[in-house]
MIVEX-822517 format. One line per 3 residues: their letters; for each residue x, y, z of C-alpha. Coordinates in steps of 0.25 Angstrom, whole numbers, plus 5000, padded with zeros to 4 digits. Example, Ala and Ser with C-alpha at 12.3 -4.5 7.8 and 13.67 -1.06 7.14 Angstrom:
as> 5049,4982,5031 | 5055,4996,5029
//
This chain:
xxx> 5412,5427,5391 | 5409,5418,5403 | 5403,5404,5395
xxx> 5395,5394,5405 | 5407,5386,5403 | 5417,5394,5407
xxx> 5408,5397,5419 | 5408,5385,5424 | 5422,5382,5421
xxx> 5425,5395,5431 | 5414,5392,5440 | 5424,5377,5443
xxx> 5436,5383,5446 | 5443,5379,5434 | 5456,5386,5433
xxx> 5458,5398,5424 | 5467,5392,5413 | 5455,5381,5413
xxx> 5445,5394,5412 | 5454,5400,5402 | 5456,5389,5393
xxx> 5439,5388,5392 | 5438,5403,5390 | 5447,5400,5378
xxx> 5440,5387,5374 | 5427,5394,5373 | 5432,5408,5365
xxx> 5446,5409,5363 | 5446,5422,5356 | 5435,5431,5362
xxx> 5443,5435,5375 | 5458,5435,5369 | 5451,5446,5358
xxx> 5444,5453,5371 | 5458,5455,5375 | 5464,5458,5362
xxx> 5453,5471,5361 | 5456,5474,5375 | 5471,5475,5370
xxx> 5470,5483,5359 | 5460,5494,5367 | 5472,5495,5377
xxx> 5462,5488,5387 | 5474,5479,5392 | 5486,5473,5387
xxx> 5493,5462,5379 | 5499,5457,5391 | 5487,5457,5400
xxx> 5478,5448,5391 | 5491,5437,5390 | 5492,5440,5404
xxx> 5477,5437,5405 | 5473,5427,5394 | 5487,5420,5393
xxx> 5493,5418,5379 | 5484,5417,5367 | 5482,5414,5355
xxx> 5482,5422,5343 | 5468,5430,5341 | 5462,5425,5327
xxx> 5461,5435,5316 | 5447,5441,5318 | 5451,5445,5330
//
């Protein structure tokens, strides 16, 4: 989810580790579990979302 934040963040140029680490600031988990679903459905791969998101940390248990 695009915040106003983020928005305006994109909408100065900021770079995209800059635009990564404030997508993480703001929810850390909601886009890594997206990514996890889409996994496990066969959707993409393992690979693809490190290859996307970069390393991550460990998902919490209720995920």
């Amino acid at each position: 989810m695009i915040t106003d934040t983020l928005r305006s963040a994109i909408a100065s140029g900021r770079n995209p580790w800059e635009l990564q680490a404030l997508v993480r600031s703001d929810s850390p988990h909601p886009l890594l579990a997206d990514a996890h679903a889409k996994v496990e459905q066969g959707l993409t791969t393992t690979e693809e979302v490190l290859r996307t998101l970069g390393p991550q940390e460990a998902l919490p248990a209720t995920v």
